[in-house]
C-alpha positions in Angstrom: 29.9 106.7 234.2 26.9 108.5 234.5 25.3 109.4 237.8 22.1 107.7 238.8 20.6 111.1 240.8 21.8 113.2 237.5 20.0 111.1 235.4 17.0 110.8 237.5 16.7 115.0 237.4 17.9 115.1 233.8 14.4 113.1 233.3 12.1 116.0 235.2 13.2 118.9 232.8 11.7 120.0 230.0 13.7 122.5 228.0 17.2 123.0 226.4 17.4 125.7 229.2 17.5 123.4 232.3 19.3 121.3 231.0 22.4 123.9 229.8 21.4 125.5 233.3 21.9 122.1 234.6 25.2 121.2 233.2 27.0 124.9 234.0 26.0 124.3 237.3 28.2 120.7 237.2 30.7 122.7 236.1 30.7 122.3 232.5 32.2 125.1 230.1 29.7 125.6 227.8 28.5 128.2 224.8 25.9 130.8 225.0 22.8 129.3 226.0 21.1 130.8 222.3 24.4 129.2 220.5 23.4 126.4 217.9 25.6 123.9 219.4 23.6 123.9 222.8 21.0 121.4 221.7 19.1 119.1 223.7 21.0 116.0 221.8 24.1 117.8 222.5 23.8 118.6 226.1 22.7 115.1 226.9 26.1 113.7 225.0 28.4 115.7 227.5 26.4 114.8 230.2 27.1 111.2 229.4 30.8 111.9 228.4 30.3 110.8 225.0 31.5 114.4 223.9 34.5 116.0 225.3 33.7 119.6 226.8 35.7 121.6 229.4 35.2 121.9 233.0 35.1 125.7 234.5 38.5 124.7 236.4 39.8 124.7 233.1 39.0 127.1 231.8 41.4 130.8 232.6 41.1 134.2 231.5 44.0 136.5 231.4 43.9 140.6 231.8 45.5 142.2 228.7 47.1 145.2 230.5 48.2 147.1 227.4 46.1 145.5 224.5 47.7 146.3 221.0 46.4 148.9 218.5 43.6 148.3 215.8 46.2 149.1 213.5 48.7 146.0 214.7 45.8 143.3 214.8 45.2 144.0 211.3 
């Protein structure tokens, strides 16, 4: 269900920017802002949870204390 106030400040911007800006600060996980995936269509889709996308509570990075050698990884 989408939120009538979201919706309502969804309307006043006017770039792909504020509205990536827009959803990070909901909490969405998302790509680099310059990614090809962030597009306006796209941002609006996860905003109306047509698309699956993770939230930042989700979303955990782990310290590699002793990270293994070039030489293993390839």
């Amino acid at each position: 269900m989408v939120d009538k106030s979201a919706t309502a400040e969804l309307a006043t911007l006017k770039s792909v920017a504020a509205y990536w800006e827009l959803q990070t600060r909901y909490g969405k996980f998302l790509p680099e802002e310059s990614s090809k995936y962030v597009t306006e269509k796209q941002l609006l889709l996860i905003q109306q949870a047509a698309v699956f996308s993770l939230d930042q509570t989700q979303v955990v990075f782990r310290v590699c204390v002793k990270p293994p050698s070039k030489l293993v990884l390839v």
